[in-house]
C-alpha positions in Angstrom: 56.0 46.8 17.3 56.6 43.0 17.1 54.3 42.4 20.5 51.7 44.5 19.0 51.8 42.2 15.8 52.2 39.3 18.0 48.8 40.2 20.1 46.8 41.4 16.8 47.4 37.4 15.3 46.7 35.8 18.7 43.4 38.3 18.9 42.3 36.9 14.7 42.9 33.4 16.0 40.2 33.9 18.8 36.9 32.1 17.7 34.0 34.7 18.3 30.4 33.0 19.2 27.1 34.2 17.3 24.9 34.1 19.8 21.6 34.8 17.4 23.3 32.1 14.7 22.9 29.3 17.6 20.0 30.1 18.2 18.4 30.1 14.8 20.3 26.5 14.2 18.5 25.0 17.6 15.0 26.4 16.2 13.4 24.7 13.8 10.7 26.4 13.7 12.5 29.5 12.8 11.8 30.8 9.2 16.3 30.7 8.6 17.2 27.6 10.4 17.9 25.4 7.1 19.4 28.1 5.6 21.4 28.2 9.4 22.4 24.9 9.2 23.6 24.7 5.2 25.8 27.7 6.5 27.1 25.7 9.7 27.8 22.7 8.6 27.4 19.0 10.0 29.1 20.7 12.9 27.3 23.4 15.2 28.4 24.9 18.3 25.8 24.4 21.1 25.3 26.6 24.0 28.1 25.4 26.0 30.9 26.1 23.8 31.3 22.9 22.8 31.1 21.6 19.0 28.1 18.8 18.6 27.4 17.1 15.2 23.8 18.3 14.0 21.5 14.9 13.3 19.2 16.8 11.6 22.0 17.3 8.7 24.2 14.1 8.8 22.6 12.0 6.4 21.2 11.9 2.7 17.6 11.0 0.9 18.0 7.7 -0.5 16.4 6.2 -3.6 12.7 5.5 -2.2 12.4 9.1 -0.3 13.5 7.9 3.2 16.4 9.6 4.8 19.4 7.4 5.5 22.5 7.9 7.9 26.0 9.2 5.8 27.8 6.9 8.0 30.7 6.5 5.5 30.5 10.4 4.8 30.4 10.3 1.5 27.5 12.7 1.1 29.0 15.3 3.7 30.7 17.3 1.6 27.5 18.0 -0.6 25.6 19.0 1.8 25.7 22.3 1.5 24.6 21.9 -1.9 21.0 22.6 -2.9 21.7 20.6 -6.3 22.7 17.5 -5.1 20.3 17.5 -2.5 17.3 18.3 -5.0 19.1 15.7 -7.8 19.5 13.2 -4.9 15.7 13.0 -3.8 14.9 12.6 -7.5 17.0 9.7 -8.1 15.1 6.9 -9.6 15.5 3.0 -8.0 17.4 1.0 -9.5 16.5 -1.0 -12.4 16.2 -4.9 -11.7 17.4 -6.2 -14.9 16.7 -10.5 -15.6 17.9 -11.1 -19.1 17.3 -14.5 -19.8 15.7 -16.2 -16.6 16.6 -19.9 -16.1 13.2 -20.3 -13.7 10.1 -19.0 -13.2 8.0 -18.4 -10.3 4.4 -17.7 -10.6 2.5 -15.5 -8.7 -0.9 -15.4 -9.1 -2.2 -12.2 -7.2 -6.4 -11.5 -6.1 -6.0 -7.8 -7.8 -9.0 -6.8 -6.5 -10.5 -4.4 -8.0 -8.3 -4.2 -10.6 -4.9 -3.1 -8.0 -2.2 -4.8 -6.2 -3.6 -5.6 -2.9 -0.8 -5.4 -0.1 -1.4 -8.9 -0.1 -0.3 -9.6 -3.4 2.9 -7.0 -2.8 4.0 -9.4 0.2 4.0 -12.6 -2.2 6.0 -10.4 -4.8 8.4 -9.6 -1.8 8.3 -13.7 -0.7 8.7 -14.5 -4.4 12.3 -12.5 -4.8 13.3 -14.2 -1.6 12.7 -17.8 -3.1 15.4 -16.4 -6.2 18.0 -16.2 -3.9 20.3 -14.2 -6.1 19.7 -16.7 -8.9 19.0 -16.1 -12.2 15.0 -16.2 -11.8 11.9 -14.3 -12.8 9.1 -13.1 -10.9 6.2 -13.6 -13.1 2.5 -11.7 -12.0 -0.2 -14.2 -13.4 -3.4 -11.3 -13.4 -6.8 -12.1 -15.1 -9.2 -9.5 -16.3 -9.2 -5.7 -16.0 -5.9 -5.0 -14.8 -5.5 -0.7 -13.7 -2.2 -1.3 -11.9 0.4 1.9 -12.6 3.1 0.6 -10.2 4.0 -3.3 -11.2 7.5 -2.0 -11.5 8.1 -0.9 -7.9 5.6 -4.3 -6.4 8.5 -6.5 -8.0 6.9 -8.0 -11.2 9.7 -8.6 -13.8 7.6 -10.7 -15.7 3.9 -10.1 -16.6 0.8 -12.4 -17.9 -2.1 -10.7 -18.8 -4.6 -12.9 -19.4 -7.6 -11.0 -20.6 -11.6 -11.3 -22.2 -14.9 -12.1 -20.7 -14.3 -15.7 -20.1 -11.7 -14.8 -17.3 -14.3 -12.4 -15.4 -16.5 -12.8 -12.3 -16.3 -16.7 -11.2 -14.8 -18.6 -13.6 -12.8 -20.9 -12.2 -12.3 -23.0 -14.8 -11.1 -20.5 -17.6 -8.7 -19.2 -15.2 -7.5 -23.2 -14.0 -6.9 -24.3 -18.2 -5.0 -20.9 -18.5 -2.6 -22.2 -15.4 -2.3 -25.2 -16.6 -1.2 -24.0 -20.1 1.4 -21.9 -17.9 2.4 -24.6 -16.4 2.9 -26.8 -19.5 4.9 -24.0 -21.0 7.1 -22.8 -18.7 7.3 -25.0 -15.6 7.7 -22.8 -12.8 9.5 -23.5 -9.7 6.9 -22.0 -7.4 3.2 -21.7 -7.6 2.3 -18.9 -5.1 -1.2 -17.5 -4.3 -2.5 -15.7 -1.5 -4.7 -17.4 0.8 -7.8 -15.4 0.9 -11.6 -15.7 0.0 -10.8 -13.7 -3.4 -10.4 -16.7 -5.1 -6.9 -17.5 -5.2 -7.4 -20.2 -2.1 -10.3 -21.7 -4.6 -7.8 -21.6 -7.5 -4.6 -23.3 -5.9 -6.7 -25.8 -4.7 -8.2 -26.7 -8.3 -4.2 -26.2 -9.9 -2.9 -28.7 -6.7 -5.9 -31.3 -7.4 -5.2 -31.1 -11.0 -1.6 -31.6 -11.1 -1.6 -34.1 -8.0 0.9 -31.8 -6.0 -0.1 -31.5 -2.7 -0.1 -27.8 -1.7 1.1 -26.0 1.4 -1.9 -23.6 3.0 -1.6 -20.7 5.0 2.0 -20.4 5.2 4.0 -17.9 6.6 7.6 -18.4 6.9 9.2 -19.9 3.4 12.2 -20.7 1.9 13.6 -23.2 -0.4 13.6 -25.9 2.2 11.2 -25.6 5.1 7.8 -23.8 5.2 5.8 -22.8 8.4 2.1 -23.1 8.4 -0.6 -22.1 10.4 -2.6 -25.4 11.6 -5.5 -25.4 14.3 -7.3 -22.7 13.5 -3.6 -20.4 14.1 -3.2 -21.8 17.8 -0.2 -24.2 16.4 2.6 -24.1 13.6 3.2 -26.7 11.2 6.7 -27.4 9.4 7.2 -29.0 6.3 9.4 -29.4 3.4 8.7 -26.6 1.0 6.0 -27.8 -1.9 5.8 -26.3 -5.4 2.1 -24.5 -4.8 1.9 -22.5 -1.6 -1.0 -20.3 -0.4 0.5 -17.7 1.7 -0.7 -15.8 4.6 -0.6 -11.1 4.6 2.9 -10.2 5.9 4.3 -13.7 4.7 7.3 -11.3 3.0 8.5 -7.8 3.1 7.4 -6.1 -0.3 9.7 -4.7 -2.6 10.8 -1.2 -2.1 14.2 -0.8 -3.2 14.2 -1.6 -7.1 12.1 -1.0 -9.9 11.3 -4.4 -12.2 11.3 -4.9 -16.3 7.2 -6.0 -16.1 8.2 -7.4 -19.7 4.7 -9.3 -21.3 5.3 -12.7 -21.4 3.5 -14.7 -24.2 1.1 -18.3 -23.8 0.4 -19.9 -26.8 -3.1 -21.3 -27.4 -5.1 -21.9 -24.4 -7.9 -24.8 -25.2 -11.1 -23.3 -23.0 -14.2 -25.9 -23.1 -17.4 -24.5 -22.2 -18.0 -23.8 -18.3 -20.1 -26.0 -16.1 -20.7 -22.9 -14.3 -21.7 -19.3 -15.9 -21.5 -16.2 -13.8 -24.7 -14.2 -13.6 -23.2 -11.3 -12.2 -23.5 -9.7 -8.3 -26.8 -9.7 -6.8 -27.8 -6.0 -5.6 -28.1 -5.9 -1.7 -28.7 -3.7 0.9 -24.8 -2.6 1.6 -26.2 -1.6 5.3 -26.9 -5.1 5.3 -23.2 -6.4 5.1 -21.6 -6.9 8.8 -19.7 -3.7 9.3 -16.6 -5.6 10.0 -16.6 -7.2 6.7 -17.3 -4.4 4.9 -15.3 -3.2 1.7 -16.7 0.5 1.5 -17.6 2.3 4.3 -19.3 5.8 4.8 -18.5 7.2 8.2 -20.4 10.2 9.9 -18.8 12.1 13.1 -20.1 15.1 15.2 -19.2 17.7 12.1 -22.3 15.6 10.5 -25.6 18.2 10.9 -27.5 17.3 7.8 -28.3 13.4 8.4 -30.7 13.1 5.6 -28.1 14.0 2.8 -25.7 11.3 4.8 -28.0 8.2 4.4 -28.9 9.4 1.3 -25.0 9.7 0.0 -24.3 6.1 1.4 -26.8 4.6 -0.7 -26.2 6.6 -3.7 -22.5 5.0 -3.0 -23.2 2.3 -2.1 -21.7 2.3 0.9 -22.1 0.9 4.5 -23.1 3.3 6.6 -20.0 3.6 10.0 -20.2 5.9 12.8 -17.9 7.8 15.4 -18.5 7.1 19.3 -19.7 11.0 19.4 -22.5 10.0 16.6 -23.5 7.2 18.3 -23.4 8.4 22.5 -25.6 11.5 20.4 -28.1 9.2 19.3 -27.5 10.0 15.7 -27.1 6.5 14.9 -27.3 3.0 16.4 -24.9 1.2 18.2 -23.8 -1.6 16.4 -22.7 0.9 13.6 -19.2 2.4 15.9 -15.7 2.2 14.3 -13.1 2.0 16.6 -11.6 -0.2 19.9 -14.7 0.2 21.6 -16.7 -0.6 19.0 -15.9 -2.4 15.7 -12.5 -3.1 14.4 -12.9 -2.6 10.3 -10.9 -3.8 7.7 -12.5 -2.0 4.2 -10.8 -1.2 1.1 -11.8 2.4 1.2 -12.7 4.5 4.6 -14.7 7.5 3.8 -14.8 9.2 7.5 -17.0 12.5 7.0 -16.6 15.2 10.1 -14.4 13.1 12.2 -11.5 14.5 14.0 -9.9 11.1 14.7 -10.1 10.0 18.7 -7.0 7.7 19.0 -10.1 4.5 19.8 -11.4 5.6 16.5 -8.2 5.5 14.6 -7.4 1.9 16.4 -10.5 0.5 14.6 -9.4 1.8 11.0 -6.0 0.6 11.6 -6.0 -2.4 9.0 -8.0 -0.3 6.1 -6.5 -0.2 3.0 -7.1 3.9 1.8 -8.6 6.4 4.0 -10.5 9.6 2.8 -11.2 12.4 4.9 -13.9 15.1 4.2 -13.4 17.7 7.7 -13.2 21.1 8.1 -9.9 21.0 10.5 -7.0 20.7 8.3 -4.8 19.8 11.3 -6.9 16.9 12.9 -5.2 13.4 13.0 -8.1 12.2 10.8 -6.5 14.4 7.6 -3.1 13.1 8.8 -3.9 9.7 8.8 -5.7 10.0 5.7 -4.2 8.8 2.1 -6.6 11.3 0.8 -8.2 14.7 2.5 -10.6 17.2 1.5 -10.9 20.3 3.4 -14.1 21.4 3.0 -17.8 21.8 4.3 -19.4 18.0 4.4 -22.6 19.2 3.2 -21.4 20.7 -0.2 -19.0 17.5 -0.4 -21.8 15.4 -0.2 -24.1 16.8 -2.0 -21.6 16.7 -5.2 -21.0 13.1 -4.7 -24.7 12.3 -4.6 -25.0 14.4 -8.2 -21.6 12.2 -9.5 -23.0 8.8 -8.0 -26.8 9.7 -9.6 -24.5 10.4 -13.2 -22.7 7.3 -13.0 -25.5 5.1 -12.4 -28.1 6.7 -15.1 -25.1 6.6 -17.9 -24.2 3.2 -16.5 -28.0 2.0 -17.4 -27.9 3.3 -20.7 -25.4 1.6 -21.9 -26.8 -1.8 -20.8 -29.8 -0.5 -23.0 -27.7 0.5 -25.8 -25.9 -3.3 -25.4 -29.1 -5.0 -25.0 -30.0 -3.4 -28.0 
């Protein structure tokens, strides 16, 4: 009776394999594998007998949505847990608190159009680098229309908004007294602007001339000693002690991703404005075919689901968009050459990418590498030009189009009535 007992425990103590339960765990595509793996564990039996730690599981979703390695495995225990992992992913950043800051540095960002440009998000990354851990603010100096939702996460714990007609088109000079006041008020450490042709070049210049500070341009490595700059037309670096006014080269910093900021108003007293030498007239309407391709800021782009290339040209220039074209559109004769996107045609660099039928050739999506947002209008869900795309619409062309042309036609007649109505 005793060996009987004796072989009944040694039988319980035999670990039986699940054949089917492996094979779920090694297939992801399989409808129960997550549910597999909660049920396994961080540790799954592959199909030697041996026990292998699962990589898809080890791990957690950290505070910005990427997925991090456990390696301290302090998250293993919860994994299991659909709570904890839902609560996890909805964790907000942490809060970047500057109470009473003993500096300042300025940032004064292009904002184009109204948004952060990733321009400006690398000088708000640059700028947290120059506090060092000290007690310092990061101040965005903006001007005009500002429609920014996401100062918190760019790094911006403090924020002037300098606003009213005398800031907007070209005016230098309204914007230069406003800086000045800033400067006379709070004294910043840092002046940094981006160098581009947005303006901010134009105004550092001005602000350096002005205060006799001589100003470091097209920098791309800073910190609170040296700074590296671009001299002889890039071929050559240039080092230098570190000024107070910097223009700063794309990718000069990484931008902020781990925090969210206070973006508290900050307040400038009276600003003395005298009257302009030079009045702003507004933009002078051209033909947007007319502006080089490759330094477009909008561009309409027709591929081979494009059948109907009347309503095309007609929806660029209701847009007001510059007319781009895949390789198939062009070898089709559909439209000229000098209008290809991609390696083997030209490399682009606009705000917003509207590609219309194009599945996405890997040439084409080289030469829309450096655009800011992509839209996609195509038919075919899983092409790589919807995957690439910041925003997709699956749908026929021709009925997209066609509803664009009626919302363009809208804007622009209400738009001309009330110039009437101002006028008036």
């Amino acid at each position: 009776m005793s060996d009987l007992s004796s072989k009944d425990s040694s039988l319980d103590n035999l670990l039986r394999r699940d054949p089917r339960a492996e094979w779920i765990a090694r297939n992801r595509l399989h409808p129960l594998h997550n549910e597999m793996l909660q049920i396994g564990g961080v540790e799954v039996r592959g199909p030697s007998g041996l026990l292998r730690k699962n990589p898809h599981v080890i791990g957690f979703i950290g505070p910005n949505g990427i997925k991090r390695i456990d390696r301290t495995n302090t998250s293993s225990a919860s994994l299991g847990d659909k709570k904890r992992s839902s609560a996890t992913k909805e964790t907000q950043l942490p809060l970047h608190i500057v109470e009473n800051p003993d500096f300042y540095i300025m940032v004064v960002a292009d904002m184009v159009g109204g948004r952060l440009t990733g321009h400006d998000k690398d000088i708000l990354g640059l700028a947290h680098q120059l506090v060092a851990k000290r007690n310092g603010a990061v101040t965005l100096v903006c001007f005009g229309d500002n429609k920014e939702t996401q100062c918190d996460l760019a790094g911006v714990d403090r924020l002037v908004h300098l606003q009213g007609e005398i800031y907007e088109g070209f005016a230098p000079e309204a914007r230069l007294n406003a800086l000045l006041q800033i400067e006379a008020q709070y004294k910043p450490d840092y002046w940094l602007f981006p160098d581009s042709v947005h303006g901010g070049m134009d105004l550092a210049c001005r602000l350096s001339a002005r205060l006799g500070e001589r100003l470091a341009a097209q920098a791309w490595q800073v910190n609170a000693e040296h700074t590296v700059c671009r001299g002889a037309s890039a071929s050559q670096d240039i080092l230098r002690d570190t000024p107070r006014i910097l223009t700063l080269l794309e990718e000069c910093g990484d931008a902020i991703d781990e925090s969210r900021h206070q973006v508290l108003p900050m307040a400038i007293d009276g600003i003395e404005q005298t009257t302009p030498a030079m009045v702003d007239k507004g933009l002078i309407a051209v033909d947007s075919n007319a502006v080089p391709l490759a330094e477009a800021e909008f561009i309409l782009s027709a591929g081979n689901g494009i059948h109907n290339w009347d309503q095309f040209h007609a929806a660029a220039a209701a847009l007001g968009a510059t007319e781009g074209a895949s390789r198939v559109a062009v070898d089709d004769g559909f439209m000229p050459r000098a209008r290809q996107v991609g390696a083997s045609g030209t490399w682009v660099t606009a705000r917003v990418y509207l590609a219309v039928g194009i599945s996405g050739a890997i040439q084409h999506m080289q030469g829309i590498g450096q655009c800011d947002k992509v839209v996609a209008i195509n038919t075919d869900a899983g092409c790589d030009m919807v995957k690439r795309a910041d925003l997709a619409v699956i749908a026929d062309s021709e009925d997209v189009l066609a509803e664009l042309i009626q919302l363009a036609q809208h804007y622009s007649l209400s738009k001309g009535q009330e110039e009437k109505s101002d006028a008036a």
